[in-house]
C-alpha positions, 0 to 999 in steps of 0.5 A, spaced: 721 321 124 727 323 129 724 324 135 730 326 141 729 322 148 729 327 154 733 323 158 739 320 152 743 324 148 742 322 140 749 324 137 748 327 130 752 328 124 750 334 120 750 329 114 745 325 118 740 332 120 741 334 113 738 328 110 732 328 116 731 334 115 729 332 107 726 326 109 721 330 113 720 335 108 719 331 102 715 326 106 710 331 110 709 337 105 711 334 098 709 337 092 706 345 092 703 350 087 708 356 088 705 363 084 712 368 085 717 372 081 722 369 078 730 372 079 737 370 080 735 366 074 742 361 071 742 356 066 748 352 068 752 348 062 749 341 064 742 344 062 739 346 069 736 352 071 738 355 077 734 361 079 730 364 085 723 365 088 720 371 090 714 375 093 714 381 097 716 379 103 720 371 102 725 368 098 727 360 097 732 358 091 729 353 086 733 348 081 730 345 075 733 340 071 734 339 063 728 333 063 723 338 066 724 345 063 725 341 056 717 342 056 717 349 058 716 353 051 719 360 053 725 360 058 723 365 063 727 371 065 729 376 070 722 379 073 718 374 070 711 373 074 710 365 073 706 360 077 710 353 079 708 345 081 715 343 084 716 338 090 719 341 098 726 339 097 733 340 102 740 340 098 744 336 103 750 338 102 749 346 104 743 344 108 739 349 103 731 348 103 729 349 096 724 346 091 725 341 085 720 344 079 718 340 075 711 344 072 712 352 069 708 356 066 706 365 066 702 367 072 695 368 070 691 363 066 695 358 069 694 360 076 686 360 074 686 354 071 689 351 079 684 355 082 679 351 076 681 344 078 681 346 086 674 348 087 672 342 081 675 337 085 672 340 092 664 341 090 665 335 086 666 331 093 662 335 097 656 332 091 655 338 088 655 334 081 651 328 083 647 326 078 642 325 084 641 331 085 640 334 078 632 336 077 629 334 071 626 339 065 619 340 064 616 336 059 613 343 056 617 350 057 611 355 057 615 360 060 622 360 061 627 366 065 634 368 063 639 371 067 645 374 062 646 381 060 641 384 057 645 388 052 649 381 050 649 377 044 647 371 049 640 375 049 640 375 042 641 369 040 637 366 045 631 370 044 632 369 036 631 361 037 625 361 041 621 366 037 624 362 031 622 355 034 616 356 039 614 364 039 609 362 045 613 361 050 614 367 055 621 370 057 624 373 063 630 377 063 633 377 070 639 383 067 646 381 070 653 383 069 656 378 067 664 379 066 668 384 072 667 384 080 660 386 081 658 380 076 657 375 082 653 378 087 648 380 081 648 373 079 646 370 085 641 374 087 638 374 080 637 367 082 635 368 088 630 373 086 628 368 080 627 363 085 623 367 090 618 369 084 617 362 082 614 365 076 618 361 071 618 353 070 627 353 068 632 359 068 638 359 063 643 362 066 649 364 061 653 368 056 657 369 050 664 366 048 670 370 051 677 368 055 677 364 060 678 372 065 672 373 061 667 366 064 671 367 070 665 369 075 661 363 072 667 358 076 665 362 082 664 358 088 658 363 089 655 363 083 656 353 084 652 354 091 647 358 089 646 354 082 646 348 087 640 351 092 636 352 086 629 350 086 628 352 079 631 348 074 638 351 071 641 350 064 648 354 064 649 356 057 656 360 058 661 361 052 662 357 046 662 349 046 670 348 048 669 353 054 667 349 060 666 353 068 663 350 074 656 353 073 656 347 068 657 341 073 653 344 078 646 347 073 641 341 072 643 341 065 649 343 061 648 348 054 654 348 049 652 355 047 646 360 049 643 357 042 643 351 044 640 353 051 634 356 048 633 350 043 633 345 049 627 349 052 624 349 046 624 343 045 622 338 039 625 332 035 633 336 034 632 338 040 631 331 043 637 329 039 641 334 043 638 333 049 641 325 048 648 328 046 648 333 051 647 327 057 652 324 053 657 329 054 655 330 061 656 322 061 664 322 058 666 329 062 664 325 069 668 319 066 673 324 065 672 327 072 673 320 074 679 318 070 682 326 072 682 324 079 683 316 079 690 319 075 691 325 081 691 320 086 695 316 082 700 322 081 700 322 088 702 314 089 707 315 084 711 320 088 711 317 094 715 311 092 719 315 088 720 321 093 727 316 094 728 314 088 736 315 085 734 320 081 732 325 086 740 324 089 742 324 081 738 330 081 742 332 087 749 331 084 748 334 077 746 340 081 753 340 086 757 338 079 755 344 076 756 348 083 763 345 082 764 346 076 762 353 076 767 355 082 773 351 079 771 356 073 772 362 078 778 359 081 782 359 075 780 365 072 783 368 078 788 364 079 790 366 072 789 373 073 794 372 079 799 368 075 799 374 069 799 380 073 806 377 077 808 375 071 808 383 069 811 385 076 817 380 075 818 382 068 818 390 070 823 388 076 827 384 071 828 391 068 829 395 072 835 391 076 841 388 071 842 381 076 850 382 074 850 389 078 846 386 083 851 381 084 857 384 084 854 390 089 852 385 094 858 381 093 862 387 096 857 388 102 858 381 103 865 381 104 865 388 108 861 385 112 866 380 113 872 384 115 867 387 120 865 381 123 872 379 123 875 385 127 868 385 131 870 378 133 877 379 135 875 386 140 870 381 144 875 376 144 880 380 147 876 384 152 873 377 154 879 374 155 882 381 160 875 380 164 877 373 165 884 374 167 882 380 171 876 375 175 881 370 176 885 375 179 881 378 184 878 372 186 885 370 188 886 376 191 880 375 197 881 367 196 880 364 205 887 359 202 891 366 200 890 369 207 892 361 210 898 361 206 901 368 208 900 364 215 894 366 218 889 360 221 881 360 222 878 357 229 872 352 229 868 351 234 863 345 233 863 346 226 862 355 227 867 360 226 870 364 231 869 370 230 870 373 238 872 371 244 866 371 247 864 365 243 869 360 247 871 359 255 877 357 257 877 350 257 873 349 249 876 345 245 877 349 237 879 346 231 885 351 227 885 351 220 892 352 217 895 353 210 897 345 210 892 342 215 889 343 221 890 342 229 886 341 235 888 346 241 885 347 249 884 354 250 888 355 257 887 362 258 882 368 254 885 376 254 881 381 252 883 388 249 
């Protein structure tokens, strides 16, 4: 990572940060889970989308290319509530942050799913699944406990099988909730409770088929820790066979219905059958759990050497060609709505003046101005050639040469003019400056007036 010295001076250009900035973001964040609305969505003419993430309080633009957003069945559109897997990115020539997508689909079951697989693979580290820790069915159920709703179907079934199969063994219902907000609480203490009366050898702990919203309270991590700090034996029996929950990792035994629960306590040779194919369901999910996460870790690896893969700085151009590409459109459309919209100015002008009446109107404002500059130079000419004539003359007039010439002389003494009497003795020797030479005298005698 750049790091400045404090005493050196690292000159960057922007180029350069961009690119570290993109490194880092890609290196120490990398791929996220993003549930936003969707808005300012563009699908360029390449295939990409282009579009904005959005919550109540932030924004970050997003881009995902025509290989990806191949596999999203419905496109989204403005508004959309969409849950995202995209890898940190930083687009290096606006240095935009943005995101890579390459996962969509609606908020909702998608986002329960991620919180799903979360918590599966947080309570599968913590051992919440081991099999270590799964207690083993009494060899023979005398009285079994069973926390569910007591005007469900799961009751029904339950206690249909056992009357039909062994009517001896005794019941406990634990009456709970088992849908909606208040349905974990009750659940927990239902199992607490049981545990506290130890008055049944195993607990069933279910209820009937319904959607993924529906089962969500048995993929709580509530309901997964107290299944866990359990005493008595448990046996989740939640929904039908396909639908699998949290409860069904961490209870001591998995049911595929509530039926099959009721069966597995009363136990005979079916019973064992199912019991065996039950252990090798567990077997093939935890294998598959294994698989999911040997398969996790190897997403992770395959993204870290590919963070610099050319196709990154391939994804990058696609998206500055369709940005070019979509400015020259622009461009051209203004520019042609520019050259029409002249065109029709000119042609108006070109209609309103005839071009031969034009010519001969400036024609004539040329040669007037002609004779005007004409006449104009003779007058400034003449005036000037007076001021000069005059000049000449005055500069004549109060020349020092005409004033010698009318026989008059200027007397130096040392290189001054003599101005007074008062500036020479008798006995000075002056210079006289005539009009055709000049002559040293002596003064011999000084008169005042």
């Amino acid at each position: 990572m750049f790091s400045p010295q404090a005493n050196s001076r690292t000159i960057l250009t922007v180029s350069k940060l961009n690119r570290l900035a993109k490194n880092v973001l890609e290196a120490e964040i990398g791929q996220v889970w993003l549930s936003a609305e969707i808005s300012n969505f563009v699908m360029a003419s390449s295939g990409h989308w282009y579009f904005t993430l959005k919550d109540e309080r932030a924004q970050i633009k997003a881009a995902m290319f025509k290989g990806a957003n191949q596999r999203v069945i419905k496109r989204p559109k403005e508004g959309d509530k969409i849950l995202v897997r995209a890898n940190i990115s930083l687009y290096e020539p606006r240095g935009d942050y943005q995101l890579i997508v390459e996962f969509m689909e609606p908020e909702g079951e998608g986002q329960l799913k991620q919180q799903f697989e979360q918590l599966k693979i947080k309570l599968a580290a913590e051992g919440l699944f081991a099999h270590e820790h799964k207690k083993p069915l009494p060899e023979a159920v005398l009285k079994v406990g069973v926390i569910t709703s007591a005007t469900g179907a799961a009751l029904h079934d339950i206690l249909t099988v056992l009357r039909r199969r062994n009517p001896a063994i005794e019941v406990v219902i634990y009456p709970t909730q088992v849908q909606g907000d208040a349905a974990v609480a009750q659940i927990c203490q239902a199992i607490k409770v049981a545990n506290q009366r130890d008055e049944v050898q195993v607990l069933i702990v279910g209820r009937g088929g319904g959607s993924l919203e529906d089962l969500w309270c048995f993929n709580h991590e509530n309901v997964a820790r107290a299944i866990f700090a359990s005493n008595l034996p448990i046996i989740s029996a939640v929904g039908h066979e396909v639908d699998v929950s949290i409860a069904d990792f961490v209870a001591d035994l998995r049911a595929p219905t509530p039926s099959a629960a009721a069966e597995l306590v009363s136990r005979d040779q079916s019973s064992l059958n199912l019991a065996v194919h039950n252990l090798r369901e567990r077997l093939h999910k935890l294998l598959r759990s294994q698989l999911n996460e040997l398969g996790y870790q190897q997403q992770i690896m395959v993204q870290k050497l590919q963070r610099n893969h050319p196709q990154k700085q391939l994804q990058q151009q696609y998206q500055y060609v369709d940005q070019l590409s979509q400015r020259l459109e622009k461009t051209l459309q203004t520019k042609l709505k520019q050259e029409q919209s002249q065109q029709h100015n000119l042609q108006n002008r070109l209609a309103q003046h005839n071009p031969a009446k034009l010519i001969e109107r400036q024609t004539k404002v040329v040669s007037e101005l002609q004779n005007r500059l004409s006449h104009s130079w003779q007058q400034v000419f003449s005036r000037k050639q007076q001021s000069l004539a005059n000049a000449s003359h005055l500069l004549n007039t109060v020349s020092p040469l005409s004033t010698l010439a009318r026989g008059y002389s200027i007397s130096f003494k040392q290189g001054e003019i003599v101005r007074s009497v008062k500036q020479v003795s008798q006995g000075d020797s002056l210079d006289l400056r005539l009009a055709d030479g000049e002559v040293q005298a002596t003064v011999s005698n000084i008169k005042t007036k």
